[in-house]
C-alpha atoms as an extended CHARMM CRD file, in Angstrom:
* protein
*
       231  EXT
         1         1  UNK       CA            170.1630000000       42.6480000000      163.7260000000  PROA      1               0.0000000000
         2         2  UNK       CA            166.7240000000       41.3200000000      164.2680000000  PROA      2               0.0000000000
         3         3  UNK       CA            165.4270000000       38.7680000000      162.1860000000  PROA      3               0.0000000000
         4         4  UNK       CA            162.4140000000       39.0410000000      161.4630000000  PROA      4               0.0000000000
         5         5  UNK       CA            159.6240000000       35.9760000000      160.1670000000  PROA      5               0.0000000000
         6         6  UNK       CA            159.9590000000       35.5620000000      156.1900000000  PROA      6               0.0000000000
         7         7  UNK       CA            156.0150000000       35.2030000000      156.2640000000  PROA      7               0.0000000000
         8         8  UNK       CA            156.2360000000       38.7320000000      158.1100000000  PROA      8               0.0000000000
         9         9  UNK       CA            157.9540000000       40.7610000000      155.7280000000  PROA      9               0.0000000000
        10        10  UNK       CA            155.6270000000       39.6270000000      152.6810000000  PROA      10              0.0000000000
        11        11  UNK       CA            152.4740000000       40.3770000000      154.7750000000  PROA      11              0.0000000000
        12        12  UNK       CA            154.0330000000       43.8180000000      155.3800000000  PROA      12              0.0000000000
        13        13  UNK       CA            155.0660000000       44.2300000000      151.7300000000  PROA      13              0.0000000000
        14        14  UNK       CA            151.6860000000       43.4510000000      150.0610000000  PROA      14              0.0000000000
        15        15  UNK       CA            150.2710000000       46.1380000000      153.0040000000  PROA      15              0.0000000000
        16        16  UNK       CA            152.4700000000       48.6910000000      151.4060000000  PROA      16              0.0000000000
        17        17  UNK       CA            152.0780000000       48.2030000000      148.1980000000  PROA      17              0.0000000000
        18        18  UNK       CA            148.2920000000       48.0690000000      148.2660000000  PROA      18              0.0000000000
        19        19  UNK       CA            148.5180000000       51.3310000000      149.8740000000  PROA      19              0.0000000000
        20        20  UNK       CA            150.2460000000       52.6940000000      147.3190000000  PROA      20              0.0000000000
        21        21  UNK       CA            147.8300000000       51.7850000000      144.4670000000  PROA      21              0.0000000000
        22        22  UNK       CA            144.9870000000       53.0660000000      146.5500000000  PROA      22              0.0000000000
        23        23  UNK       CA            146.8230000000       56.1060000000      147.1560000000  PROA      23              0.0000000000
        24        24  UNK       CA            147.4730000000       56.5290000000      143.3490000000  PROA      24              0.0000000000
        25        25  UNK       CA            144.0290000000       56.0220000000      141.9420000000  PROA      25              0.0000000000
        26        26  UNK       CA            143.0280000000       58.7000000000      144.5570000000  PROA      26              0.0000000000
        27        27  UNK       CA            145.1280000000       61.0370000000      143.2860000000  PROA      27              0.0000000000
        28        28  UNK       CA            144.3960000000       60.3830000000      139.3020000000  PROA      28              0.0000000000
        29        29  UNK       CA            140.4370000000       61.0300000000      140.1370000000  PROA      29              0.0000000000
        30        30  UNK       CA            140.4080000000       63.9900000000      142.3080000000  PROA      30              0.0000000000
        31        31  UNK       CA            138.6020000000       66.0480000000      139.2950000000  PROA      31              0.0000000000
        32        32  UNK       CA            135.7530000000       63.7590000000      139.6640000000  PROA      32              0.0000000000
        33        33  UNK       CA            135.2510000000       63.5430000000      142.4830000000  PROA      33              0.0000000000
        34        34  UNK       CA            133.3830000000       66.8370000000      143.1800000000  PROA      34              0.0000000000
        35        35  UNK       CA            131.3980000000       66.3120000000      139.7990000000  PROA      35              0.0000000000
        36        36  UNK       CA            127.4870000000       66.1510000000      139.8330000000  PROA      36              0.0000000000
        37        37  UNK       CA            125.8550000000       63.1930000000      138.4380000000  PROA      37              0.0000000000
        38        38  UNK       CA            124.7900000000       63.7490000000      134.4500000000  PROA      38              0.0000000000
        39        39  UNK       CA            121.4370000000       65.5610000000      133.5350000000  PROA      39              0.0000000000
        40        40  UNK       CA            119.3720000000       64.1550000000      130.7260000000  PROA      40              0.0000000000
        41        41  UNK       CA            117.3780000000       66.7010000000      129.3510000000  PROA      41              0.0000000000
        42        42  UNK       CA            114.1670000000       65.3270000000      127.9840000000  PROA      42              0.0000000000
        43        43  UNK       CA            112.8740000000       65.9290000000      124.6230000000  PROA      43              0.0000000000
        44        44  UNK       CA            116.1050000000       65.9250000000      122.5620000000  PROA      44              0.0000000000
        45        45  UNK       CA            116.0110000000       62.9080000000      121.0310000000  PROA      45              0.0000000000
        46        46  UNK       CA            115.2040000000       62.4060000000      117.2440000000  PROA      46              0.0000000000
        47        47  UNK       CA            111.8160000000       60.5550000000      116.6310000000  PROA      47              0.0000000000
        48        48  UNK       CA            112.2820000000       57.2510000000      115.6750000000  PROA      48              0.0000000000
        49        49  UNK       CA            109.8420000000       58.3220000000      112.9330000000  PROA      49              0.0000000000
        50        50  UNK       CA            112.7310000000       59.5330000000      110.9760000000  PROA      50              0.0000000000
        51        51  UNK       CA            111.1220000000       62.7980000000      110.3420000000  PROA      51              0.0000000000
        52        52  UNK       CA            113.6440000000       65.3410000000      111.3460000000  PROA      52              0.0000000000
        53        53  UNK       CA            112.7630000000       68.5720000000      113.4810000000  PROA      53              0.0000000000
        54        54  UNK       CA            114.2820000000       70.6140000000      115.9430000000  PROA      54              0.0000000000
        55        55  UNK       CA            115.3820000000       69.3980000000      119.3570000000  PROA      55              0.0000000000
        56        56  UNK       CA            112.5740000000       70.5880000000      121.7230000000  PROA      56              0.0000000000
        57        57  UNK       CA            109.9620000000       71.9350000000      119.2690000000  PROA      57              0.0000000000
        58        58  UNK       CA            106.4050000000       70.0260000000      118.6940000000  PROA      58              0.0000000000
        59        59  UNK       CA            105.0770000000       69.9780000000      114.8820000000  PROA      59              0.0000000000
        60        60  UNK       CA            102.0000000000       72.0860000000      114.5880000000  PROA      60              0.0000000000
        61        61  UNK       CA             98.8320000000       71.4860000000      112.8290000000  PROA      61              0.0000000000
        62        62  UNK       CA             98.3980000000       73.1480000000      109.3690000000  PROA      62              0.0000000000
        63        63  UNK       CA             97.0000000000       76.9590000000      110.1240000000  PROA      63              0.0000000000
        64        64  UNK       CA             93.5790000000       77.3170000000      109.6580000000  PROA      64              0.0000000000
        65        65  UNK       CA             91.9770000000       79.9990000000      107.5890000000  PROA      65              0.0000000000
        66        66  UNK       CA             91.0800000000       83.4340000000      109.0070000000  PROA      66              0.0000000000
        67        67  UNK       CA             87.8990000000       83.6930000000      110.5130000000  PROA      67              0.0000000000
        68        68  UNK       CA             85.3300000000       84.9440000000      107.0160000000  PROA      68              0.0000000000
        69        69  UNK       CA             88.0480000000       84.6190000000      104.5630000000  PROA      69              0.0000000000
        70        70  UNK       CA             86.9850000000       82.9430000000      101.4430000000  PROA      70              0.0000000000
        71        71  UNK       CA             88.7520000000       80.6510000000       99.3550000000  PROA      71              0.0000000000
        72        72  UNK       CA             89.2940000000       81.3510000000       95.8180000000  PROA      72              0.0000000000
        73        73  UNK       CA             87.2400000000       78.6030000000       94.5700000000  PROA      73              0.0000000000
        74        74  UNK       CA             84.5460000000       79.7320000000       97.0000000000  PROA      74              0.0000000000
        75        75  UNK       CA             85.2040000000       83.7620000000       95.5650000000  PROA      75              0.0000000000
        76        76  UNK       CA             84.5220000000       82.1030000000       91.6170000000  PROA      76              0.0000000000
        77        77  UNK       CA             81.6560000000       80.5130000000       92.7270000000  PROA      77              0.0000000000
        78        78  UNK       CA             79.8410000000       83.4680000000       94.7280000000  PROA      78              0.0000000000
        79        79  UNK       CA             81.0800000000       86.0960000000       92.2130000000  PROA      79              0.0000000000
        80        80  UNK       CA             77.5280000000       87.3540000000       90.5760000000  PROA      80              0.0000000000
        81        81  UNK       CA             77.3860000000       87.0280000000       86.8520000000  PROA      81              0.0000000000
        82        82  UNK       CA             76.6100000000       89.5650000000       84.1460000000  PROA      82              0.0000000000
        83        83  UNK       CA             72.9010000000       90.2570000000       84.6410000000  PROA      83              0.0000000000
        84        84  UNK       CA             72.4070000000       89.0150000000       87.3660000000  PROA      84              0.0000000000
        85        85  UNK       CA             71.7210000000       90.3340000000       90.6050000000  PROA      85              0.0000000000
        86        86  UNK       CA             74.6450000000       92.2980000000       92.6140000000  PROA      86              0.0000000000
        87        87  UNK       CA             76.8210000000       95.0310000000       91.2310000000  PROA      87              0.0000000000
        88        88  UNK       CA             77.5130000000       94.6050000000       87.4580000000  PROA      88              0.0000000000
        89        89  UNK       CA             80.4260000000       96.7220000000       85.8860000000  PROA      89              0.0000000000
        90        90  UNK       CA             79.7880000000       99.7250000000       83.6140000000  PROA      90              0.0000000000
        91        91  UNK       CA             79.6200000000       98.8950000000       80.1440000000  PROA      91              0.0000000000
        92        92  UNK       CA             81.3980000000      101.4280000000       78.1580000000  PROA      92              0.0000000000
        93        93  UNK       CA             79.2670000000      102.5250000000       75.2120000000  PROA      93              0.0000000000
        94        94  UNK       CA             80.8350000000      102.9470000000       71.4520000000  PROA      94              0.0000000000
        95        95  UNK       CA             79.9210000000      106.0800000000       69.7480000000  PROA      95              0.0000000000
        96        96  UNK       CA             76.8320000000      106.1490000000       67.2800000000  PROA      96              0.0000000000
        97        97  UNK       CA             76.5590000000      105.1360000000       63.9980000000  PROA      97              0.0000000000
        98        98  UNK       CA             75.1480000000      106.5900000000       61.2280000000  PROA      98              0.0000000000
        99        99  UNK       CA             73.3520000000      103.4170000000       60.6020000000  PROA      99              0.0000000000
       100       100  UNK       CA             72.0650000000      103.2580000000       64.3580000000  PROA      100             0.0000000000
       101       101  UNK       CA             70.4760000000      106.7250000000       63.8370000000  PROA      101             0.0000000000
       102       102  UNK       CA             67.3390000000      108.2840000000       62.9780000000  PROA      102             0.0000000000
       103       103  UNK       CA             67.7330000000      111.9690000000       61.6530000000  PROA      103             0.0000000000
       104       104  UNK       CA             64.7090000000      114.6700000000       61.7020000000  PROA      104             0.0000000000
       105       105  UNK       CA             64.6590000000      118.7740000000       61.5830000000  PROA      105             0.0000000000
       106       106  UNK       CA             61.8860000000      120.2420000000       65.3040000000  PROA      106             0.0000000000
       107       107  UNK       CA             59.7410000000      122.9020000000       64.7750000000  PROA      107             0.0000000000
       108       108  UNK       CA             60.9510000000      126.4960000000       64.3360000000  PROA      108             0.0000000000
       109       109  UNK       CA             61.6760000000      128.3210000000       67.1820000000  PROA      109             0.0000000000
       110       110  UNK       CA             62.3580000000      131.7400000000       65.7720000000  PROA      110             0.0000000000
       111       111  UNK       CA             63.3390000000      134.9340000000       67.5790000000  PROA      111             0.0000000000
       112       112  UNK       CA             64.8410000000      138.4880000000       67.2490000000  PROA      112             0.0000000000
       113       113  UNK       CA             65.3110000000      137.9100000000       63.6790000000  PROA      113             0.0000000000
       114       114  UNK       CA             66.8890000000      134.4100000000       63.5070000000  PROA      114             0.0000000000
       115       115  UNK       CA             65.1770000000      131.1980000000       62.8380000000  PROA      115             0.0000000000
       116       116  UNK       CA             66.2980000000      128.4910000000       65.0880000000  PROA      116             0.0000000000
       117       117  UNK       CA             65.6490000000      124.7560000000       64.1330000000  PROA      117             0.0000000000
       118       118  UNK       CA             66.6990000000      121.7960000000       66.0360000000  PROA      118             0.0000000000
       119       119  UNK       CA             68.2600000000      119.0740000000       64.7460000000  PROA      119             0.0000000000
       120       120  UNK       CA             67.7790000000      115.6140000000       65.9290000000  PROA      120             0.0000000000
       121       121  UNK       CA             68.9870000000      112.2020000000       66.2270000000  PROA      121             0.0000000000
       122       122  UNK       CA             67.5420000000      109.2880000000       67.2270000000  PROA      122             0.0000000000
       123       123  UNK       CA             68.9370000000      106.0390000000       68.4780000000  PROA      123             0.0000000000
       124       124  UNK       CA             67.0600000000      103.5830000000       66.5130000000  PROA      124             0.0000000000
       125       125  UNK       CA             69.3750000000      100.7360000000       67.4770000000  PROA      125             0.0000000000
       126       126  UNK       CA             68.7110000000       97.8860000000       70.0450000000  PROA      126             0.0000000000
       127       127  UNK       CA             72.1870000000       99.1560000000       71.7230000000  PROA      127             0.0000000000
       128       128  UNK       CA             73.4090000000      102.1020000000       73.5270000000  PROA      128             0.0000000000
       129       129  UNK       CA             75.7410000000      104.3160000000       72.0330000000  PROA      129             0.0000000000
       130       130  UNK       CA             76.8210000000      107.8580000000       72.3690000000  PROA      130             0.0000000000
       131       131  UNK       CA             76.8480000000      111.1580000000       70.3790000000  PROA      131             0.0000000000
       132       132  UNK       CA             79.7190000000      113.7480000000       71.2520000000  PROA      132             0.0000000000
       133       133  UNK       CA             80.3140000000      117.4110000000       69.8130000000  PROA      133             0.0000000000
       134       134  UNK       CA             78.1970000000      119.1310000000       66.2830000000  PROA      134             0.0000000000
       135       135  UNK       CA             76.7590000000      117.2400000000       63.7780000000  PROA      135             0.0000000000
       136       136  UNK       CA             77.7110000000      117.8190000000       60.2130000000  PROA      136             0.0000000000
       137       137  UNK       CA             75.1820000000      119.6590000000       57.8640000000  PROA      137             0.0000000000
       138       138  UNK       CA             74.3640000000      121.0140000000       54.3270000000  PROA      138             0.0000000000
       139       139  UNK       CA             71.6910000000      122.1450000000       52.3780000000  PROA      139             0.0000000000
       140       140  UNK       CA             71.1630000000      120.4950000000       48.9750000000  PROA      140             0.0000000000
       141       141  UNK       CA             68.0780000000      121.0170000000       46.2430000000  PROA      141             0.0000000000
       142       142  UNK       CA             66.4560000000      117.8060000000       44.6080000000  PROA      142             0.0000000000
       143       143  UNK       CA             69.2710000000      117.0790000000       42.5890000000  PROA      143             0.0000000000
       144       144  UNK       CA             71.3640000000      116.5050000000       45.5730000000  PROA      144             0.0000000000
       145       145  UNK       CA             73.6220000000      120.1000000000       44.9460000000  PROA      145             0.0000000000
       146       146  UNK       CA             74.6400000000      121.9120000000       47.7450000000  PROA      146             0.0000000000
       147       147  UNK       CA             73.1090000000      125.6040000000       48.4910000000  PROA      147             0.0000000000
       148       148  UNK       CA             75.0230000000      127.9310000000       50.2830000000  PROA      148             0.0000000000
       149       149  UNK       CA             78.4140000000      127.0550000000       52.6150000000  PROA      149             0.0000000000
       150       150  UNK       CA             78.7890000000      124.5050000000       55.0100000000  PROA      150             0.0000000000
       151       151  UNK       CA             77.4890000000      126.0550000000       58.6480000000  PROA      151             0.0000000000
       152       152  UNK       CA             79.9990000000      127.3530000000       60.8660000000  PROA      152             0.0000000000
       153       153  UNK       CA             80.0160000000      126.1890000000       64.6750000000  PROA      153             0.0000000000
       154       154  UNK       CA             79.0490000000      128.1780000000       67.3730000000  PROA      154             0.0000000000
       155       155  UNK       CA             81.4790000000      128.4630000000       70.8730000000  PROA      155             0.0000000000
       156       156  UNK       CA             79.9100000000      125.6880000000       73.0950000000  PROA      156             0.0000000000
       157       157  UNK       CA             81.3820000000      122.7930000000       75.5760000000  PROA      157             0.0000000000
       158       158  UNK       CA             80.8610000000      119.1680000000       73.7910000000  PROA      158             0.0000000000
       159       159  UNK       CA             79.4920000000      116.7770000000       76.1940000000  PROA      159             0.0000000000
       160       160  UNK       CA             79.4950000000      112.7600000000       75.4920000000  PROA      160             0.0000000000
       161       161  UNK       CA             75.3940000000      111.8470000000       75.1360000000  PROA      161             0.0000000000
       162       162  UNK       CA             74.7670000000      108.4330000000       76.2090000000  PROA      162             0.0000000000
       163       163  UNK       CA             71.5980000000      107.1960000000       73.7500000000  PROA      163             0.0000000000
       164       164  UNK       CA             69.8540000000      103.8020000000       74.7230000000  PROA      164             0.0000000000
       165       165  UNK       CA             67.4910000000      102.6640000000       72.5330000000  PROA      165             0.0000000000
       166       166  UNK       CA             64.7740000000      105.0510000000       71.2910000000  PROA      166             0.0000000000
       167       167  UNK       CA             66.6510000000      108.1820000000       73.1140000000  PROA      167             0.0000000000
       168       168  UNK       CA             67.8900000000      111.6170000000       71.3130000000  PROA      168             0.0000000000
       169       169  UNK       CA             69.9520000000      114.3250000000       70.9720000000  PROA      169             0.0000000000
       170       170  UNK       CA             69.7860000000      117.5150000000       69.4190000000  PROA      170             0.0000000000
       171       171  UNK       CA             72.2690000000      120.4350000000       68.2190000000  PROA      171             0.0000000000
       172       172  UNK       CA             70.4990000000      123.8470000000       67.0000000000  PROA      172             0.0000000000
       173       173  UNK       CA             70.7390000000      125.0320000000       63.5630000000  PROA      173             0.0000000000
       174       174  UNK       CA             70.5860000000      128.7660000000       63.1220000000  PROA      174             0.0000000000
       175       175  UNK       CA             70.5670000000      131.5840000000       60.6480000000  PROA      175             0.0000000000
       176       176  UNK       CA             69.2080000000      135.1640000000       60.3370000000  PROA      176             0.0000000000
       177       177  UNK       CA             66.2140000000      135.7050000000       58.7360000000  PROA      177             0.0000000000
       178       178  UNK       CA             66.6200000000      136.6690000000       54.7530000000  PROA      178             0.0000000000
       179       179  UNK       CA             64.4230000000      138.6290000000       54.9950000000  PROA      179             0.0000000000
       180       180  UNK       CA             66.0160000000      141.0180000000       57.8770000000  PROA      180             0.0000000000
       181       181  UNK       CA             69.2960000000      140.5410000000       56.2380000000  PROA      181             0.0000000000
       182       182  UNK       CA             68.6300000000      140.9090000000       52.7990000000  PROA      182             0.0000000000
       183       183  UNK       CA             70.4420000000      137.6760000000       51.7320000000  PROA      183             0.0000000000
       184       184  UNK       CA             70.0820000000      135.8410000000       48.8910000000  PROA      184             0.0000000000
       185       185  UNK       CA             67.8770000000      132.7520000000       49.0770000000  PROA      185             0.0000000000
       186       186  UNK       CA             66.7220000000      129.4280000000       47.9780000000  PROA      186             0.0000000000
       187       187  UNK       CA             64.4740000000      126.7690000000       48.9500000000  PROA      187             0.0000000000
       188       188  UNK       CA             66.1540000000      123.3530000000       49.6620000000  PROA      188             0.0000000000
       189       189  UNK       CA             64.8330000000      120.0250000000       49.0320000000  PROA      189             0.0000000000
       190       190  UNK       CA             66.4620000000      118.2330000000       52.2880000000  PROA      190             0.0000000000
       191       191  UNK       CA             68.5720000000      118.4690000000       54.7560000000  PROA      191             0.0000000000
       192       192  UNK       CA             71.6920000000      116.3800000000       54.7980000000  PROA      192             0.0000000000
       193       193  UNK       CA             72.6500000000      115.5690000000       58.3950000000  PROA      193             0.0000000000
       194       194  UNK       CA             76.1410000000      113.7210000000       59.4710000000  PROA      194             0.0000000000
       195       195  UNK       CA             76.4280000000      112.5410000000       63.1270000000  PROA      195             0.0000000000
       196       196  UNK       CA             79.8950000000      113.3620000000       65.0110000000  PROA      196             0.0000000000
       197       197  UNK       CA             82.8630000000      111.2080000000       63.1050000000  PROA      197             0.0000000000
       198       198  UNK       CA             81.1760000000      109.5620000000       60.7200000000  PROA      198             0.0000000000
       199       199  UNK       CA             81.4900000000      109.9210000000       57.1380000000  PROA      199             0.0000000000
       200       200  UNK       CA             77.7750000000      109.0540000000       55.9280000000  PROA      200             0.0000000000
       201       201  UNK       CA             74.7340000000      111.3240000000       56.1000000000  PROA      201             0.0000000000
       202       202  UNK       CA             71.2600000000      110.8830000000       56.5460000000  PROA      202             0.0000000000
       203       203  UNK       CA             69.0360000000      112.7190000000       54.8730000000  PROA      203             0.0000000000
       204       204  UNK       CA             66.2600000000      114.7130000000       56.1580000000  PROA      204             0.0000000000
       205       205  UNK       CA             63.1360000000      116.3450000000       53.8190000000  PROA      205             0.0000000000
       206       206  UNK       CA             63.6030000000      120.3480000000       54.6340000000  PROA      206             0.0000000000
       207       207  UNK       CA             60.1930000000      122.3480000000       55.1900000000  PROA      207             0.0000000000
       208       208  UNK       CA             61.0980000000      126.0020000000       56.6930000000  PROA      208             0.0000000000
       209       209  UNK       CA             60.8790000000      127.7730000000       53.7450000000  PROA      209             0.0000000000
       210       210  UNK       CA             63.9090000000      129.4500000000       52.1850000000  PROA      210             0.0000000000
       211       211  UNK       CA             67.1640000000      129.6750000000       53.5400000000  PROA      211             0.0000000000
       212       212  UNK       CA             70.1290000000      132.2400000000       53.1530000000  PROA      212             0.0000000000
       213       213  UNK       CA             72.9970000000      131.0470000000       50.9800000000  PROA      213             0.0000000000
       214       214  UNK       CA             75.3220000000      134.0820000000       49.7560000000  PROA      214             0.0000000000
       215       215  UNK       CA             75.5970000000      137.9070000000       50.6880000000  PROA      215             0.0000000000
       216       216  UNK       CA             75.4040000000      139.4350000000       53.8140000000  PROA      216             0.0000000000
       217       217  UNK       CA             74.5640000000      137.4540000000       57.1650000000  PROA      217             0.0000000000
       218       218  UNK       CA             74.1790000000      134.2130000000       54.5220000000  PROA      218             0.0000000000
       219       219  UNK       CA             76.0700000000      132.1700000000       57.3320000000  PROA      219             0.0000000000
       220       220  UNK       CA             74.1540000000      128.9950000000       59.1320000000  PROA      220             0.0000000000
       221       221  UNK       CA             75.2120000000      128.1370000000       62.2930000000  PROA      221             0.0000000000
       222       222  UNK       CA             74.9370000000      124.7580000000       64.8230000000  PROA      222             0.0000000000
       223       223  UNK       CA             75.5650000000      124.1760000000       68.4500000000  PROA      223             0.0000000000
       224       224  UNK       CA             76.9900000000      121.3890000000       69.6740000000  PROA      224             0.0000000000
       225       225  UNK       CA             74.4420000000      118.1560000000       70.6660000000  PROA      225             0.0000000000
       226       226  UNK       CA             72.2960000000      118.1430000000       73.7070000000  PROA      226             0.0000000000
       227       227  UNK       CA             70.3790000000      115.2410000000       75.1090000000  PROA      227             0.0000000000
       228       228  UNK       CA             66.4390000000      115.2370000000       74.1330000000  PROA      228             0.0000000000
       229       229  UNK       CA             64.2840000000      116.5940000000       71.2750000000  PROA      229             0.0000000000
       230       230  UNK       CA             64.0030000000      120.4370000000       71.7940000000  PROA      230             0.0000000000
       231       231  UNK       CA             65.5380000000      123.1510000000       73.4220000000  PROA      231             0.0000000000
């Protein structure tokens, strides 16, 4: 046997067994070693503001308002007022009353045996109303009695009149002539006149002459109202 130096053997022995822990720690990081370097991506961070938003995204400003639009503060203010200039909105107009009206009996129009009076009213208001469909009528003597029937209505297509102030509308009132028909008569004193759904009259002094009340072709008739005076 060869001996060999003490000193020798313990150089040789640390050799080996730093060998050996170089080969291990070789072996226990062979995953890494092919690895590439980390990658910071920029722009993920939270602001230190504390405000928080989504990783990569860039508050934007508040949107500004489409290009003419008009806030509605701006729409209150620029809206015209009533009576003023611009567009206004129709005013719907209530019906007449017998207290806004003026009521008067045209000339006679007669023809082919039938006497033909128009009946008018007048809007004597400082409003406009309207008139719609046949007036109401009867012929009474001074004592306020009626003469004869009420007048029938003759076919016709009511129409809404619009009356501003001062304006009229008239319905004709029509009967055959007593004479032609050989009815019985009498003279009234007036004319009572009632404008479409009301319940008071007006009443109007009557000068055509006599008027048929009973018997054969006694019957008065009216048309429904038309705008103006006359026929």
């Amino acid at each position: 046997m060869v001996n060999t130096p003490r000193s020798a053997r313990h150089g040789a022995l640390l050799v080996g067994t730093v060998a050996v822990l170089g080969l291990l720690t070789a072996c226990g990081n062979g995953k890494d070693v092919h690895t590439s370097p980390p990658i910071t991506a920029s722009g993920t961070a939270a602001p230190a503001t504390g405000t928080t938003k989504t990783p990569g995204t860039t508050p934007s400003a508040p949107s500004a308002a489409p290009s003419g639009a008009v806030s509605p503060s701006a729409q209150k203010r620029t809206t015209p007022s009533a009576g003023g200039g611009g567009t206004t909105a129709a005013v719907t107009s209530a019906r007449c009353h017998t207290s806004e009206l003026r009521a008067s009996v045209g000339r006679n129009d007669p023809g082919a045996g039938q006497e033909n009076f128009p009946v008018v009213l007048t809007n004597k208001s400082g409003r406009t109303c309207t008139v719609r469909g046949y007036p109401g009528a009867a012929f009474v003597s001074a004592s306020g009695t009626q003469l004869g029937a009420d007048p029938k209505r003759e076919p016709g297509s009511p129409a809404t009149i619009t009356l501003r102030p001062g304006q009229s509308a008239w319905a004709g009132l029509t009967f055959s002539n007593p004479g032609v028909s050989g009815a019985r008569t009498a003279t009234p004193a007036a004319l009572l006149v009632t404008p479409p759904d009301e319940r008071d009259s007006l009443k109007v002094a009557w000068t055509g002459g006599a008027v048929p009340v009973s018997g054969n072709s006694s019957s008065v008739f009216l048309s429904v109202f038309s705008p103006g005076t006359a026929p």
